[in-house]
C-alpha positions as CSV (number, residue, x, y, z in Angstrom):
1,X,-47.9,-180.7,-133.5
2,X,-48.9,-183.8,-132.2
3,X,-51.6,-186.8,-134.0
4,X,-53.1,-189.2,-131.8
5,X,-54.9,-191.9,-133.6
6,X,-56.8,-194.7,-131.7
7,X,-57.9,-198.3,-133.4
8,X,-58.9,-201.0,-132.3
9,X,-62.5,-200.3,-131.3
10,X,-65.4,-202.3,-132.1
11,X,-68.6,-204.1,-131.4
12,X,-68.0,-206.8,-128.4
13,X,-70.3,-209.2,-126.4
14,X,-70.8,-208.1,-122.8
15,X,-68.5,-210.3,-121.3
16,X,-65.6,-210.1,-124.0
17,X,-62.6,-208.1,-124.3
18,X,-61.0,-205.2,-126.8
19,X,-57.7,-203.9,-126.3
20,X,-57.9,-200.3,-127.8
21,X,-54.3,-198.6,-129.2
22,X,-53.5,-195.1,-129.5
23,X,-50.2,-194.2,-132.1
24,X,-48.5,-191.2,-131.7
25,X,-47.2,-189.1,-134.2
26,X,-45.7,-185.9,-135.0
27,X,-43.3,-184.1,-132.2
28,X,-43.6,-186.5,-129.8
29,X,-42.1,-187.3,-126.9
30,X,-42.2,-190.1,-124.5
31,X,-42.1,-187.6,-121.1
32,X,-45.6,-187.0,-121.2
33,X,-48.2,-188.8,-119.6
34,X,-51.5,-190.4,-121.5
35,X,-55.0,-190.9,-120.9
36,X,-57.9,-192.7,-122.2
37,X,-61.4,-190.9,-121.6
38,X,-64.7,-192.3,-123.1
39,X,-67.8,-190.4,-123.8
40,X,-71.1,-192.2,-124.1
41,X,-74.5,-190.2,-125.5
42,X,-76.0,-188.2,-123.5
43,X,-72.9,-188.1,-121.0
44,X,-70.1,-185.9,-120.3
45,X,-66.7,-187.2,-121.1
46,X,-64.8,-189.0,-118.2
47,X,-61.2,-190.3,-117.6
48,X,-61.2,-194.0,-117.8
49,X,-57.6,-194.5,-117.3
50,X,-54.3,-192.5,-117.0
51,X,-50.9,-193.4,-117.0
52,X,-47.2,-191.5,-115.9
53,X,-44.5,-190.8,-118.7
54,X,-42.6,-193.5,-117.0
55,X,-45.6,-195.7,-116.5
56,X,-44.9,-195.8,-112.9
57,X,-48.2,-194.3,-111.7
58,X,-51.8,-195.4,-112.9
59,X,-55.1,-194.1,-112.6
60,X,-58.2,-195.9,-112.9
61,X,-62.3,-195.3,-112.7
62,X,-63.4,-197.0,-109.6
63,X,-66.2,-198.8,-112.2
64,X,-63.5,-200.1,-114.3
65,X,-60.9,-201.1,-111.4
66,X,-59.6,-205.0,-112.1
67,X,-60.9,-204.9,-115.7
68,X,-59.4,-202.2,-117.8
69,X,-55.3,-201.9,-118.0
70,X,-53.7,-199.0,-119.5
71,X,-49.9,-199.8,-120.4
72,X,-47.9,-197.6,-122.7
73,X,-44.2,-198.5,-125.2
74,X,-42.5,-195.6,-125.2
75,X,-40.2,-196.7,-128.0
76,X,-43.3,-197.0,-130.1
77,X,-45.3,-194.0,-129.1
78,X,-47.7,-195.8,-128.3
79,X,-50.2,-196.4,-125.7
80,X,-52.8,-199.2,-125.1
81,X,-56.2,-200.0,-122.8
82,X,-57.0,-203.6,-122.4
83,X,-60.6,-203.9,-121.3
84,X,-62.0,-207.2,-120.0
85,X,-65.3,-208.3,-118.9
86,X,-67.1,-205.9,-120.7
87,X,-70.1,-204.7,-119.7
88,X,-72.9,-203.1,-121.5
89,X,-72.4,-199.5,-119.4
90,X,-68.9,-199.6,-121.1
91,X,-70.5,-198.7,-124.7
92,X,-69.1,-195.2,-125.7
93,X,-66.4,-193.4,-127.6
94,X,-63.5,-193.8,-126.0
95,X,-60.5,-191.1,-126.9
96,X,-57.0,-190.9,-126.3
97,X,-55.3,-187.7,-125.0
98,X,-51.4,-186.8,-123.9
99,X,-51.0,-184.3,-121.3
100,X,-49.9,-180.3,-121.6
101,X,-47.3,-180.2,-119.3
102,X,-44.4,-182.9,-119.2
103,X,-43.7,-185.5,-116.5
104,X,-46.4,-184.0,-114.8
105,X,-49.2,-186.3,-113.7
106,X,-53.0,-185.1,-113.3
107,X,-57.1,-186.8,-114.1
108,X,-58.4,-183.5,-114.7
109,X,-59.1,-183.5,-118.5
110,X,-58.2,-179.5,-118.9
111,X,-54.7,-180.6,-118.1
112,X,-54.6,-183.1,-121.7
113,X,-54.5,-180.4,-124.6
114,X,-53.7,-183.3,-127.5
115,X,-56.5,-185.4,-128.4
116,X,-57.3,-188.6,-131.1
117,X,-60.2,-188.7,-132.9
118,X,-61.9,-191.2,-130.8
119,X,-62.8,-195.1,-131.4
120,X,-66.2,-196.7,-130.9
121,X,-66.6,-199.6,-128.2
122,X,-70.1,-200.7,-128.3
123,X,-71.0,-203.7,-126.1
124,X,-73.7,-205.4,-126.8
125,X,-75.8,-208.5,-125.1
């Protein structure tokens, strides 16, 4: 098994920046790529930002594109989002997942079968 726990998560002004973590535990292993994927009320979930085991290949949300970074330390199991310039739409619970298969790369959330708990990021003006 596999724990995925985020922090850093909080209440921001719009403007202002968080940089979310997500520690993995367990059997892990660093040939799997990560995702984060928010969820705000009344809204499905959506993939915010993706990155390969290797960290050679990103993904990003065209809405988040030149504000949010995803980076990941393999030798710490870890995986991080930087957000910058907040904005109010970015207010939502935002998760972090590892993917099923390894070295494979894919944005379709069926494809991430490990998932944290989730972390709140409320923006507020």
């Amino acid at each position: 098994q596999v724990q995925l726990v985020e922090s850093g998560g909080g209440l921001v002004q719009t403007g202002g920046s968080l940089r979310l973590s997500c520690a993995a535990s367990g059997r892990t292993s660093s040939i799997y790529a990560m995702a984060w994927f928010r969820q705000a009320p009344g809204l499905e979930r959506e993939i915010v930002a993706a990155i390969s085991w290797n960290g050679g290949r990103t993904y990003y949300l065209d809405s988040v594109k030149g504000r949010f970074t995803i980076s990941r330390d393999n030798a710490k199991n870890s995986v991080y989002l930087q957000m910058n310039s907040l904005k109010d739409e970015d207010t939502a619970v935002y998760y972090c997942a590892r993917m099923r298969n390894s070295y494979y790369f894919s944005t379709s959330q069926g494809e991430y079968n490990y998932w944290g708990q989730g972390t709140q990021v409320t923006v507020s003006s």
